[in-house]
C-alpha positions, -999 to 999 in steps of 0.1 A, spaced: -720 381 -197 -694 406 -213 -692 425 -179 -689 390 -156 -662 385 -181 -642 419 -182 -645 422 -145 -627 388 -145 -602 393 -167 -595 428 -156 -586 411 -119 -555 393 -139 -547 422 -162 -555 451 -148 -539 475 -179 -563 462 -203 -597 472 -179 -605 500 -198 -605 482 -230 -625 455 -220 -653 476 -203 -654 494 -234 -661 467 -251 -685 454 -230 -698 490 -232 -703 485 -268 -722 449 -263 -744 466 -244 -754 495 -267 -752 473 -299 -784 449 -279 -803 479 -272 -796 499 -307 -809 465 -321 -834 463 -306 -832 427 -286 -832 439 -250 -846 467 -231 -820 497 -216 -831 484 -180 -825 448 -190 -789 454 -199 -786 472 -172 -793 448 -149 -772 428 -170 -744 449 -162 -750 447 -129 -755 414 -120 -723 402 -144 -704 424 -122 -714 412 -92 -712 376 -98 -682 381 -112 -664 401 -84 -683 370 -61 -661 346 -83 -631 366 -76 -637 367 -39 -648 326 -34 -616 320 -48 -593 341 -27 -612 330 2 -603 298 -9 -567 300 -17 -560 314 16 -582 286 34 -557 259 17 -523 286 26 -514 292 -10 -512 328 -3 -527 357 -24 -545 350 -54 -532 363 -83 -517 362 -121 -484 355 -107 -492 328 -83 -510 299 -103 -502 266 -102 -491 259 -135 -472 229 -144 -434 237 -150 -425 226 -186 -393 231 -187 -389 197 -176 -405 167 -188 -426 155 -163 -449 138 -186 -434 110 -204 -408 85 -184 -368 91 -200 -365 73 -233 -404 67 -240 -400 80 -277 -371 65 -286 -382 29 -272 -419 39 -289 -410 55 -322 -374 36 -326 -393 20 -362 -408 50 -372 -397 69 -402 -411 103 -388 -391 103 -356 -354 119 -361 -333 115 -329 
């Protein structure tokens, strides 16, 4: 799981891969030094997190070109902008909290 997530991450922040696959490094050696899994378990731990998550990464390129939002990366995700407010019609507080002693216009 520590790998599917570093290879993951690492996609959007690609300075911090080599901490986060140290890490995951360090997962892994802490489960066998315990004594919880076997070295060929966590290896094949290692390598099926990594592929299923480079499989992640791929589904949804594939799919953000299918639908012509162009490349898929950190920069280009649809994130609300919130620098306006979008989310409450002009005037709702002070028509809703006109009463209240906690709202300061």
């Amino acid at each position: 799981m520590s790998f599917l997530a570093a290879t993951v991450v690492s996609r959007f922040h690609p300075e911090y891969a080599k901490y986060l696959y140290a890490f995951s490094f360090i997962v892994v050696l802490s489960r066998v030094y315990v004594g919880v899994h076997f070295p060929g378990d966590v290896l094949a731990g290692v390598i099926i997190g990594i592929m299923i998550g480079k499989g992640m990464l791929m589904v949804a390129e594939r799919k953000r070109i299918f639908f012509g939002t162009g490349k898929f990366n950190r920069y280009h995700l649809d994130l609300p902008d919130l620098s306006k407010n979008t989310l409450m019609p002009e005037g709702f507080l002070e028509q809703h909290h006109k009463h209240s002693s906690y709202y300061q216009p």
